[in-house]
N, CA, C and O atoms as CSV, one atom per row, in Angstrom:
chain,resi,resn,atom,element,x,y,z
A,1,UNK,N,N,-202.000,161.405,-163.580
A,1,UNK,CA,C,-200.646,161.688,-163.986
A,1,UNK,C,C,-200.159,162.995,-163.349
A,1,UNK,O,O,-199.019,162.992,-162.884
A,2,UNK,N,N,-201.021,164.301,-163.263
A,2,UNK,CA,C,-200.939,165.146,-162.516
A,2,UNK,C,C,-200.760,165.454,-161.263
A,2,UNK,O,O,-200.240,166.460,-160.781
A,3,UNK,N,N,-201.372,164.227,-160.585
A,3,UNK,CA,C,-201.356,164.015,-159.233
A,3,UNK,C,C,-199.979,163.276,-158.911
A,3,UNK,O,O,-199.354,163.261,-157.851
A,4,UNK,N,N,-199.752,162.800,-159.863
A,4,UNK,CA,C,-198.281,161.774,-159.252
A,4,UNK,C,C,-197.109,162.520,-159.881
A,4,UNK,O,O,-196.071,161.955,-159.536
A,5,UNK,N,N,-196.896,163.441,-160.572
A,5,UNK,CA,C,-196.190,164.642,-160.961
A,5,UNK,C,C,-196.392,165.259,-159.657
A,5,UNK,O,O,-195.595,164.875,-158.801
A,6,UNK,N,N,-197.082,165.947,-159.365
A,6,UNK,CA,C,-196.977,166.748,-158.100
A,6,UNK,C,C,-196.955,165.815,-156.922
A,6,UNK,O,O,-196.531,166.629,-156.102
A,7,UNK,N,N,-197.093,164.761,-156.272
A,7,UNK,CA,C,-196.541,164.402,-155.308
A,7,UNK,C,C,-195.263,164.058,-155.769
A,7,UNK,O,O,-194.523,164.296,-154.815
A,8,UNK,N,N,-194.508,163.577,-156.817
A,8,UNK,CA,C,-193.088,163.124,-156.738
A,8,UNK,C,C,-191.990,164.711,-156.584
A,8,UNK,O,O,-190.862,164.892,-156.124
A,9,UNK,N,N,-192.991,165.602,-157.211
A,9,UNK,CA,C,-192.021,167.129,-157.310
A,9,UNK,C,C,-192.075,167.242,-155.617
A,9,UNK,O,O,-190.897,167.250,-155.260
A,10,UNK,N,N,-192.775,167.315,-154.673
A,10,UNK,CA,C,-193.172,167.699,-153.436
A,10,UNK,C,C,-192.171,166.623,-152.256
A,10,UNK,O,O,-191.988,166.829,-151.056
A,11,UNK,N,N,-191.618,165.391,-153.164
A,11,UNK,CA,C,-191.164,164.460,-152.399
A,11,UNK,C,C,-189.729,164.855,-152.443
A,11,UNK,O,O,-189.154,165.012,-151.365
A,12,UNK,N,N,-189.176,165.009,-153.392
A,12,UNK,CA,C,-187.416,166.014,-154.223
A,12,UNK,C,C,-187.398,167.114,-153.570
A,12,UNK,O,O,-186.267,167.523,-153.309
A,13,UNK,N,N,-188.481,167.896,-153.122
A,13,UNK,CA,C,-188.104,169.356,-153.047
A,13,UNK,C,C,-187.652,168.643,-151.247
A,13,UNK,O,O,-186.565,168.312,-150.773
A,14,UNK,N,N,-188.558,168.640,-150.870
A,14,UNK,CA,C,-188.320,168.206,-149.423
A,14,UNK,C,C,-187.364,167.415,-148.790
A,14,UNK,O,O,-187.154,167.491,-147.580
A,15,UNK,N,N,-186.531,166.348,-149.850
A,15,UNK,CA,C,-185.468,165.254,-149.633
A,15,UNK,C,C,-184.643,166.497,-149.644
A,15,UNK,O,O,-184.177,166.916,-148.585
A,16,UNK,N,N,-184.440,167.087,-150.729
A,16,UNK,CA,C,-183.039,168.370,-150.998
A,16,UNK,C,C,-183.048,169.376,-150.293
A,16,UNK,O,O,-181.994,170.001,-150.173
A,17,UNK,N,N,-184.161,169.795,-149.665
A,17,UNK,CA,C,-184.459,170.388,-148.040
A,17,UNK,C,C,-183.876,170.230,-147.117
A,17,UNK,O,O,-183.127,171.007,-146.526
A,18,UNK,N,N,-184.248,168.878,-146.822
A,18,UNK,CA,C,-183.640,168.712,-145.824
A,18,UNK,C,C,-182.165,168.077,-145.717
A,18,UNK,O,O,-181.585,168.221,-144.640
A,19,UNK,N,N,-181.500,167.366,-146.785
A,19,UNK,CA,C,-180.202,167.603,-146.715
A,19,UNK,C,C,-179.290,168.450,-146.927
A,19,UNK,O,O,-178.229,168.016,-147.375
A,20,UNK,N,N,-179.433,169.925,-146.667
A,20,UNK,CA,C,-178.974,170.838,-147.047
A,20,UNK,C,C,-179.250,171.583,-145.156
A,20,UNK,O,O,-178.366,172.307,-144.698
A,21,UNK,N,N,-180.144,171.359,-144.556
A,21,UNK,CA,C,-180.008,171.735,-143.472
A,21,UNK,C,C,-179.141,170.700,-142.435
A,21,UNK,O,O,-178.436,171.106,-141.512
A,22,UNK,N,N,-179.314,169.529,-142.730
A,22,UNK,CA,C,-178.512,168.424,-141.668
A,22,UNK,C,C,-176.943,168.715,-142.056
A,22,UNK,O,O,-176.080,168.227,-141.326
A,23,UNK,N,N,-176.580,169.462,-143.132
A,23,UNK,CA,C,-175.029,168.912,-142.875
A,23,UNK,C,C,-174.231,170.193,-143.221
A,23,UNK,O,O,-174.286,170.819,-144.280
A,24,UNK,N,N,-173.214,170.558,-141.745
A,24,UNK,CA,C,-172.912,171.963,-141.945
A,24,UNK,C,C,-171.274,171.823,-142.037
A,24,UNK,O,O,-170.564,171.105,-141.333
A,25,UNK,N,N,-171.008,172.405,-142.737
A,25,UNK,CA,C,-169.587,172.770,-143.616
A,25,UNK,C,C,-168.644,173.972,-142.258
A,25,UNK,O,O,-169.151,175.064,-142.000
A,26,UNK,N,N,-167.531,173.597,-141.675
A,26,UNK,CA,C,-166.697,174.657,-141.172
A,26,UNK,C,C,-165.539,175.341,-141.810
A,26,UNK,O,O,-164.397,174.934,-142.024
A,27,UNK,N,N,-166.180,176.613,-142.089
A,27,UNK,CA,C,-165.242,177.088,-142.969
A,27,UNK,C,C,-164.760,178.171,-141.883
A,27,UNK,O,O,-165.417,178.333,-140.854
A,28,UNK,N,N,-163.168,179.173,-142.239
A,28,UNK,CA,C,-162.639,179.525,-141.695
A,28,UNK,C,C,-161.459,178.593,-140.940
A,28,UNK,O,O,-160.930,177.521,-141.231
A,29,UNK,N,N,-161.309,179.558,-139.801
A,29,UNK,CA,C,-160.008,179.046,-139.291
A,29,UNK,C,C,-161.243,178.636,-137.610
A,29,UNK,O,O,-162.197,179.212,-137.087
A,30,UNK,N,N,-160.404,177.261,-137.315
A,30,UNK,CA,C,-160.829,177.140,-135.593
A,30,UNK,C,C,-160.671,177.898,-134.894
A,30,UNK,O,O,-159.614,178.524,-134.967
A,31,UNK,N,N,-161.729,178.256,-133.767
A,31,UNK,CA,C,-160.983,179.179,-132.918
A,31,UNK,C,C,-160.022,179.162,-132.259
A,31,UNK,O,O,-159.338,180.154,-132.005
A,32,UNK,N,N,-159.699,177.387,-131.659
A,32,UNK,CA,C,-158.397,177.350,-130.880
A,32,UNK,C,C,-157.177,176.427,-131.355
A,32,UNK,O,O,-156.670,175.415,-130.869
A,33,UNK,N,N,-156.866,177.307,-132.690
A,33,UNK,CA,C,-155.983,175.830,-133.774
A,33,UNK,C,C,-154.594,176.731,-133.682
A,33,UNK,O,O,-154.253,177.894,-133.466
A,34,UNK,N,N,-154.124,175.686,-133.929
A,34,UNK,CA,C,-152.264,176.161,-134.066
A,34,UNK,C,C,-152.131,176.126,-135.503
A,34,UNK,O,O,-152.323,175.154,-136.234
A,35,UNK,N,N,-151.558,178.047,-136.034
A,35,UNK,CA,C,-151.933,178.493,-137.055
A,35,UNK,C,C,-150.327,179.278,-137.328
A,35,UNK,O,O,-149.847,180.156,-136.611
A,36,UNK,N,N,-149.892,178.864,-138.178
A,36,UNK,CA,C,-148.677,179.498,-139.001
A,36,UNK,C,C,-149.011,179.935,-140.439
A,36,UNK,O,O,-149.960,179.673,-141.179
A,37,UNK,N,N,-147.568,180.923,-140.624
A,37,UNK,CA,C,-147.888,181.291,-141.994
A,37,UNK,C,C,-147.360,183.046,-142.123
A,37,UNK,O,O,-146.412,183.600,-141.567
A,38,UNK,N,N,-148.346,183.583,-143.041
A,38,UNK,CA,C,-147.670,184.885,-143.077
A,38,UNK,C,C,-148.572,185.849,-143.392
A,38,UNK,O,O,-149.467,185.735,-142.555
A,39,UNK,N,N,-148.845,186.785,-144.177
A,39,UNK,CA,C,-150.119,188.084,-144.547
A,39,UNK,C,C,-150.641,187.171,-145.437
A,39,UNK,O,O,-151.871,187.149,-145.473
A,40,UNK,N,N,-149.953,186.279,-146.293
A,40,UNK,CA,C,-151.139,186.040,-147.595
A,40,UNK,C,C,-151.331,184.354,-147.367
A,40,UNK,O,O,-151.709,183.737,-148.363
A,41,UNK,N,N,-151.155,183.778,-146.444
A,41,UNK,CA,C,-151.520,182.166,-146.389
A,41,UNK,C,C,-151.785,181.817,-144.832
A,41,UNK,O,O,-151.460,182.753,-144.101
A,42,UNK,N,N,-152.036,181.269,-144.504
A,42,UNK,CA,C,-152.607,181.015,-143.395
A,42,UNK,C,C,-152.320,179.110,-142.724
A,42,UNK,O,O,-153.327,178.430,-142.523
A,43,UNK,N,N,-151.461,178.737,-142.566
A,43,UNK,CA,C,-150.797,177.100,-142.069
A,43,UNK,C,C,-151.959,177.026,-141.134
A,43,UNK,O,O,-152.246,177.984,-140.417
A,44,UNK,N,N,-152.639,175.897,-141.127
A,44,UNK,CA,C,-153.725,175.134,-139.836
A,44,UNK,C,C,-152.339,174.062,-139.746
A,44,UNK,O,O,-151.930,173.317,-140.637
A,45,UNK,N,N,-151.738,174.276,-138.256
A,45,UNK,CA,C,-150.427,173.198,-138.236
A,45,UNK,C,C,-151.285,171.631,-137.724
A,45,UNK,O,O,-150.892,170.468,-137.811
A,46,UNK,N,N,-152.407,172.124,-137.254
A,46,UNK,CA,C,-152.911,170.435,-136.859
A,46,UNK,C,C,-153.218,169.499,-137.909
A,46,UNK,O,O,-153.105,168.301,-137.651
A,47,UNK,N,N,-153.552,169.829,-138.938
A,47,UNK,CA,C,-154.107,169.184,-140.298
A,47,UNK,C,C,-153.258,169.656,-141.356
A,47,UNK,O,O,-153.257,169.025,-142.413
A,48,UNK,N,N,-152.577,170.617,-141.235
A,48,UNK,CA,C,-151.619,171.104,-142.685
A,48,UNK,C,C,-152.709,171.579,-143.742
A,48,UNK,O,O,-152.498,171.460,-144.949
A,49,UNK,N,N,-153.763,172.066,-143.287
A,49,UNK,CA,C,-154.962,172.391,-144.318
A,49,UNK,C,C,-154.420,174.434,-144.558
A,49,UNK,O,O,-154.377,175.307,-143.690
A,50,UNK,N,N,-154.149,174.519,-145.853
A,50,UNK,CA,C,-153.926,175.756,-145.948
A,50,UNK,C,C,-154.940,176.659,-146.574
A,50,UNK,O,O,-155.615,176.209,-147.500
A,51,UNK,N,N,-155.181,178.344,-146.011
A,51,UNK,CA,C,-156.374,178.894,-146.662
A,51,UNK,C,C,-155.194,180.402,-147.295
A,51,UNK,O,O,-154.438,181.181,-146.714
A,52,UNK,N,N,-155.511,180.241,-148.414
A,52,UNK,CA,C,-154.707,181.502,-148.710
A,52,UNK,C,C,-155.845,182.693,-148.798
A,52,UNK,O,O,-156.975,182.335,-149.130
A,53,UNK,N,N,-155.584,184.262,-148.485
A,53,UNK,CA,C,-156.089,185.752,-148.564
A,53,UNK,C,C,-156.150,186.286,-149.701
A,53,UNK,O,O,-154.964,186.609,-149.754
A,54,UNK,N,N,-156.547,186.624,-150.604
A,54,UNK,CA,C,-156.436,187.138,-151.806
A,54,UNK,C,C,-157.539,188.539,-151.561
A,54,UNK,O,O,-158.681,188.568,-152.018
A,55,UNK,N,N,-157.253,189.042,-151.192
A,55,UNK,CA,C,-157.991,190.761,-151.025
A,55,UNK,C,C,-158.907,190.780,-152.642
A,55,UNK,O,O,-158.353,190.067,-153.479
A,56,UNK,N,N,-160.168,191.476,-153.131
A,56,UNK,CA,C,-160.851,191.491,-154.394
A,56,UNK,C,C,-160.443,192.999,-154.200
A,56,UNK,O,O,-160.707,193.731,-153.246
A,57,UNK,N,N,-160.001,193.174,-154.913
A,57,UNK,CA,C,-159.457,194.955,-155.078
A,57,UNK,C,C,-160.582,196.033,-155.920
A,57,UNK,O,O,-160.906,197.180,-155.614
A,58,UNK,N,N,-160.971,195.283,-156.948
A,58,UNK,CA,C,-162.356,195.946,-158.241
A,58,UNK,C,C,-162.497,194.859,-158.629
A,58,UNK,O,O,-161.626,194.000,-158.769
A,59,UNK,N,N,-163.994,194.767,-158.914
A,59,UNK,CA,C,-164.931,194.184,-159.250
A,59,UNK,C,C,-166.143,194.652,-160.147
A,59,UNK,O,O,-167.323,194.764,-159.816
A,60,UNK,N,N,-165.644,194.857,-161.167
A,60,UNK,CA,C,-166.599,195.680,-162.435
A,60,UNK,C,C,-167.765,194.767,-162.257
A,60,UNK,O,O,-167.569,193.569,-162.051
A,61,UNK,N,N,-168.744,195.172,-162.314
A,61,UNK,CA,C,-170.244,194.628,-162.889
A,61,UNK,C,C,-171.950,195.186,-162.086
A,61,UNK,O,O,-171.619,196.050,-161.274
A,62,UNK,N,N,-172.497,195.126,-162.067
A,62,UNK,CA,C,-173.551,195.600,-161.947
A,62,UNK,C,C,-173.279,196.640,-160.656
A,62,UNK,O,O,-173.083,197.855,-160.671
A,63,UNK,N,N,-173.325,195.936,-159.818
A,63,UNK,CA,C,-173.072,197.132,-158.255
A,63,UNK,C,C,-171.917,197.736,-158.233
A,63,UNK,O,O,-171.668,198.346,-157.194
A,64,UNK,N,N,-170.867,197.757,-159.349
A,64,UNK,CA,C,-169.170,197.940,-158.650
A,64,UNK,C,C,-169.091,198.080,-157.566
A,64,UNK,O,O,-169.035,199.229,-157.129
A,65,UNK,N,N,-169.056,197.090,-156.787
A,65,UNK,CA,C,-167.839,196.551,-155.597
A,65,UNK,C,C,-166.489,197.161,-155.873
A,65,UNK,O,O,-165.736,197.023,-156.837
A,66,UNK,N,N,-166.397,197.777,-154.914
A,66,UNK,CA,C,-164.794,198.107,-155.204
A,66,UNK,C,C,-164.566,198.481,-153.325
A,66,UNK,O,O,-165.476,198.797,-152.558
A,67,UNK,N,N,-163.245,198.334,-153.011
A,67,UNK,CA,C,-162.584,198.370,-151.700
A,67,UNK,C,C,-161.170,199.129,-151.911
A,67,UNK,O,O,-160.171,198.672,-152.466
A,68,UNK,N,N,-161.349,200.447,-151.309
A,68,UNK,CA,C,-160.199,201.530,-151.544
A,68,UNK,C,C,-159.544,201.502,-150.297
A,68,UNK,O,O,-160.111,201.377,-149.212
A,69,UNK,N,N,-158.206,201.636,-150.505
A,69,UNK,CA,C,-157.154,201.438,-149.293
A,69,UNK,C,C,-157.242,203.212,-149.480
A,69,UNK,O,O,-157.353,203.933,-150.471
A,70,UNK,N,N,-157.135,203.473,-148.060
A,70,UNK,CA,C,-156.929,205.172,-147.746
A,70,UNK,C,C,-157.452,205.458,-146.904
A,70,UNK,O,O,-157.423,206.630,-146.527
């Protein structure tokens, strides 16, 4: 029972392994896309896919993150 517990855990870890390396996500903007818009949104005009900017200004919690304009 032990033995087939640990080969089925060893068979999951490795399936979720490796689909996590085969399939890659493009995030950002293309490098050569036709891009409208303004400071806080960003138009991809080929797809109409929009990414809006939202700056994190403070961020209370363990490390405070914080980003000072000056």
């Amino acid at each position: 029972m032990k033995l087939l517990s640990a080969v089925l855990l060893i068979l999951v870890a490795a399936v979720s392994g490796f689909s996590q390396v085969t399939t890659q996500v493009a995030t950002g903007t293309p490098p050569f896309a036709s891009l409208g818009g303004g400071p806080f949104d960003t138009l991809n005009l080929g797809n109409l896919n929009v990414h809006f900017s939202i700056p994190v200004i403070h961020k209370a919690g363990r490390n405070c993150l914080a980003r000072r304009s000056g």
